[in-house]
MARVEXFI-186358 format. One record per residue (C-alpha): residue in one letter; chain; residue number from 0; x negated, y negated, z. Coordinates in pm, 1 decimal. Last residue first. Layout:
A	A	NUM	X	Y	Z $
...
//
This chain:
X	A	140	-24885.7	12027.6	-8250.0 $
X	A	139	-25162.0	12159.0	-8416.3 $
X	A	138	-25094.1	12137.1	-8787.1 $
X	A	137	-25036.9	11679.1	-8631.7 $
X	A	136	-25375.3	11725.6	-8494.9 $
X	A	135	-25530.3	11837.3	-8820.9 $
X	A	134	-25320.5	11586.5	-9084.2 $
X	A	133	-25439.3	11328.5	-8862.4 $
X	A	132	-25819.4	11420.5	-8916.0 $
X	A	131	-25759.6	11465.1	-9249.6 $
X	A	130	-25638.4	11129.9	-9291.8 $
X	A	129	-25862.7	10967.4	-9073.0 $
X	A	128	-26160.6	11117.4	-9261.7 $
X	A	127	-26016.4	11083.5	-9629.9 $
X	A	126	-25968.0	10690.7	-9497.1 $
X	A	125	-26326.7	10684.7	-9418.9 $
X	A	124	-26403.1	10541.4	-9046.0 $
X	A	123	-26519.6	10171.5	-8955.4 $
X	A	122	-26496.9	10257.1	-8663.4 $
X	A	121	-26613.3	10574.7	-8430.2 $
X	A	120	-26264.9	10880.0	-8476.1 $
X	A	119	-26228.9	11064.7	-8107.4 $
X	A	118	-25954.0	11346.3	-8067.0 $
X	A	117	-25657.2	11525.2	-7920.2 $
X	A	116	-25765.0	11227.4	-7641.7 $
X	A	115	-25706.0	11430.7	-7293.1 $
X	A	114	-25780.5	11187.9	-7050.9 $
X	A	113	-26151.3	11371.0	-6920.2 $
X	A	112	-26191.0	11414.5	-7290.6 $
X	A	111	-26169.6	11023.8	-7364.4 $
X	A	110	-26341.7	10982.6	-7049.1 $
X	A	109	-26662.5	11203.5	-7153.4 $
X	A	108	-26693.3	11036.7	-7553.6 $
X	A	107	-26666.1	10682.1	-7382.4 $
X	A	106	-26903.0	10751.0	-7140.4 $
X	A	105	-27136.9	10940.9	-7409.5 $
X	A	104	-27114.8	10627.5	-7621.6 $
X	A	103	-26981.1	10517.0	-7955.0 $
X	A	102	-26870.0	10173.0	-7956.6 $
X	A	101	-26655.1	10079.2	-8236.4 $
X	A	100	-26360.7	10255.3	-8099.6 $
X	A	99	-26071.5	10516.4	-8191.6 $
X	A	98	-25813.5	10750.8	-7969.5 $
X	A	97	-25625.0	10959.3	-8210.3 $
X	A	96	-25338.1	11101.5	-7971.7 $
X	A	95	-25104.6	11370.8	-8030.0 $
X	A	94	-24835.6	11407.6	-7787.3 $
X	A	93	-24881.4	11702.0	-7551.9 $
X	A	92	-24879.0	11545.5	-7189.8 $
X	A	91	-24592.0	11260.6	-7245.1 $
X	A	90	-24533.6	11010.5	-6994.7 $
X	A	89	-24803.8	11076.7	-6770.4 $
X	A	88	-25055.0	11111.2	-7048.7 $
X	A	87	-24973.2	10744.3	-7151.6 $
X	A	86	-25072.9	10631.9	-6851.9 $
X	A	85	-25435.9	10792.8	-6932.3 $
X	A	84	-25424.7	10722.9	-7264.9 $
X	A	83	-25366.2	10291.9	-7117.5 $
X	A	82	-25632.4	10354.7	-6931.9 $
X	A	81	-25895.5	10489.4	-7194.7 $
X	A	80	-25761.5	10214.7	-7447.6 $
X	A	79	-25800.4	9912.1	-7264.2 $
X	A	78	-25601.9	9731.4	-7004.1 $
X	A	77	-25468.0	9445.2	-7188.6 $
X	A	76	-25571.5	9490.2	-7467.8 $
X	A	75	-25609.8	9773.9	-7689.3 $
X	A	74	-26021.1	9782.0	-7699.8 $
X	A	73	-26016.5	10179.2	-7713.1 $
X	A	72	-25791.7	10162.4	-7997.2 $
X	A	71	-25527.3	10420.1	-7996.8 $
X	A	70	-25387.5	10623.1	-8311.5 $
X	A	69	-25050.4	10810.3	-8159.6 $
X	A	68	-24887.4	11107.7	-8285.0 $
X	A	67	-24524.6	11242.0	-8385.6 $
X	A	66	-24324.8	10966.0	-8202.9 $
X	A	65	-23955.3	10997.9	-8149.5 $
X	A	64	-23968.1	10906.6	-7764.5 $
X	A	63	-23829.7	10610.9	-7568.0 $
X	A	62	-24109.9	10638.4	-7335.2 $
X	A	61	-24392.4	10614.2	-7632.2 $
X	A	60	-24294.8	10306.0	-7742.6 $
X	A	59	-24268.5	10189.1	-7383.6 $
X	A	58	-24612.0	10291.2	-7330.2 $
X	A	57	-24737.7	10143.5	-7687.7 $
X	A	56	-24523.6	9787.0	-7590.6 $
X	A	55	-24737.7	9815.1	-7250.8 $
X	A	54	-25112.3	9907.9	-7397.2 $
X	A	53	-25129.1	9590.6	-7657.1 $
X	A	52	-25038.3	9531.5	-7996.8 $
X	A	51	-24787.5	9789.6	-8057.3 $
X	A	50	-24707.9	9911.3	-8432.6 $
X	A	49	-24493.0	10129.7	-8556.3 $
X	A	48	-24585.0	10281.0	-8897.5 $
X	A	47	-24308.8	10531.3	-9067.7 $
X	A	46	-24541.6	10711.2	-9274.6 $
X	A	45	-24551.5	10923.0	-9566.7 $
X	A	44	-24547.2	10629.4	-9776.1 $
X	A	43	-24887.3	10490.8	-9714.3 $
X	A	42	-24942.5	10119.6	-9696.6 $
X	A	41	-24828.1	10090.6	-9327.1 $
X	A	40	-25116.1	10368.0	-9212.4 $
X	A	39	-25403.5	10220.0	-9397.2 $
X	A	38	-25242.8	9877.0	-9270.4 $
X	A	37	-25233.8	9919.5	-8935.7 $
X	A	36	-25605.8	10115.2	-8929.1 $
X	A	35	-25764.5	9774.1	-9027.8 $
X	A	34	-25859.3	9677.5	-9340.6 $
X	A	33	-26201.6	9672.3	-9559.2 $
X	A	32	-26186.8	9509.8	-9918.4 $
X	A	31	-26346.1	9710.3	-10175.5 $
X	A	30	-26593.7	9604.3	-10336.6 $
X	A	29	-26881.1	9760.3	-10218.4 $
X	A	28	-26697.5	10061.4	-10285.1 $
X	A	27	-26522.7	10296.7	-10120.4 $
X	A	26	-26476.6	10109.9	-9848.4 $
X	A	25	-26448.5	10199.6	-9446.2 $
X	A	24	-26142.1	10125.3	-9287.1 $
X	A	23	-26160.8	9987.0	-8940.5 $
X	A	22	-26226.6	9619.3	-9074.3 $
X	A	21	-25977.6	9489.8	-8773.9 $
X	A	20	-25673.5	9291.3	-8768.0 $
X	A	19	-25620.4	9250.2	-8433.6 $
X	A	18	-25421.1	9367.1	-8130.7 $
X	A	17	-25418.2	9810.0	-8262.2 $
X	A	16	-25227.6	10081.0	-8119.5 $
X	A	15	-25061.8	10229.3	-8372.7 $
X	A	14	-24759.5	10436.4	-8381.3 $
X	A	13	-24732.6	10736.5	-8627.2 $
X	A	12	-24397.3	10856.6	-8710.4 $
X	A	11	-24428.1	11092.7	-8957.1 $
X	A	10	-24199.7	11087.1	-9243.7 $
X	A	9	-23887.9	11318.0	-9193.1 $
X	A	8	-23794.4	11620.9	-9406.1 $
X	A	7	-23840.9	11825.5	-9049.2 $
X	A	6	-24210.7	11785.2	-9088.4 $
X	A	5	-24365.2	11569.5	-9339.5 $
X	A	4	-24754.3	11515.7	-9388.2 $
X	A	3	-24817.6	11864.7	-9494.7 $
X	A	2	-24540.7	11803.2	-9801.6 $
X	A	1	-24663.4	11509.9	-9878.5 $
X	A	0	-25034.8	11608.6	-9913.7 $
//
């Protein structure tokens, strides 16, 4: 997986958009302690994890470049997910972007598309899910 996860002998630079510390990871077992998408990302070492906790510090994240893909939380406050994708599409049309959200609607599934989201994860989501689903839009980049 390392090698797939690195391009350019650099770790990925994935920046998260994510205010709280959310159970967004499912568990493996009932034990298991859920954790938010922050930490799945921070606590695996083929990723340099930035982290904005609301839709202007992602923007300007974004604006100064060096970012291989984004994971968005529709709820990113203080203008929401959707609209903060859509700014962010003005600033950078082909980045990579993971939008993700607890509520699962055909709205939400239509204005993601309408706004370009590479794709659409519903929380909690399997780490082998987001993973894969990462290692996907980052091959098609």
């Amino acid at each position: 997986m390392v090698a797939m996860m690195q391009h350019d002998d650099k770790l990925v630079r994935v920046l998260v958009g994510e205010q709280r510390e959310a159970e967004d990871i499912a568990p493996r077992t009932v034990d298991e302690r859920r954790r938010s998408l922050r930490v799945a990302f921070e606590q695996d070492d083929e990723f340099d994890t930035i982290v904005a906790e609301d839709g202007p510090q992602l923007l300007r994240i974004v604006e100064h470049g060096g970012i291989d893909l984004v994971v968005l939380d529709v709820e990113l406050a203080p203008m929401g997910g959707l609209r903060t994708l859509r700014i962010l599409r003005d600033i950078d049309q082909w980045l990579p972007v993971l939008l993700t959200s607890r509520a699962w609607t055909r709205h939400l599934l239509s204005e993601a598309l309408h706004f370009e989201a590479s794709s659409v994860l519903r929380l909690p989501v399997e780490l082998d899910v987001l993973f894969d689903t990462v290692r996907r839009l980052l091959m098609e980049r």
